[in-house]
Steps between C-alpha positions, in 0.01 A plus 500: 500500500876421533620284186815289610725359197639123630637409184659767240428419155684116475532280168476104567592172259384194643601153290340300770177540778629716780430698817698798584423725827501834344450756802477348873472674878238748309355708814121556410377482882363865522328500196144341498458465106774389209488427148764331301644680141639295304643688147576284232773701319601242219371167445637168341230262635467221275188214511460352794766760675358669794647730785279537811619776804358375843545704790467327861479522836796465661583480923924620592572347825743635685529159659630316174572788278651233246133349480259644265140475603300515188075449439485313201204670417595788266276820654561661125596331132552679195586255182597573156465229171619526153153666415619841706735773288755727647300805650255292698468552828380225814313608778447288804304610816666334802211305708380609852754485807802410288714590780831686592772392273492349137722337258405525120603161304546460142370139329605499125399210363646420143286376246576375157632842387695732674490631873603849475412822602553865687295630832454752784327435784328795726244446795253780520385540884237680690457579839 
């Protein structure tokens, strides 16, 4: 099972509700199975503070190539809250026919207390 790193280890401070692509153009067309990693290296989630890691579906065309074509649908979501310590790890089986290409999107969404934290993000394929 080939394990492909799309984000080295990466520390984040959010003072506001973001999104941030993290990884896009992520080729997983030849493999039939995925699951997202998510490691949680350090953590300064405060209450209410969340970070959620959505990978999607998305469709290059070579016909607008400015143009991203993006599912809203997340195929897999791994989320972290104030309640998770440094050390955990998220796991997040992509759904059925998630396609040829992915991006993987960040939401950190600041709560009362801080919004910050350190990841690295793997997918873990199978033929």
């Amino acid at each position: 099972m080939p394990v492909i790193n799309i984000v080295p280890r990466r520390s984040f401070s959010f003072s506001t509700t973001t999104t941030v692509t993290l990884a896009t153009n992520v080729d997983v067309g030849q493999w039939r199975e995925s699951t997202l990693l998510v490691r949680l290296h350090a953590t300064g989630l405060g209450t209410g503070s969340t970070a959620a890691f959505n990978a999607k579906t998305i469709a290059p065309s070579r016909d607008e190539p400015n143009v991203e074509f993006v599912n809203s649908t997340a195929v897999a979501t791994v989320s972290f809250s104030n309640t998770d310590t440094a050390g955990t790890l998220g796991r997040g089986a992509f759904t059925a026919n998630f396609g040829a290409t992915i991006k993987l999107e960040l939401v950190a969404t600041k709560g009362s207390g801080t919004c910050d934290f350190t990841i690295s993000v793997d997918l873990v394929t199978k033929e």
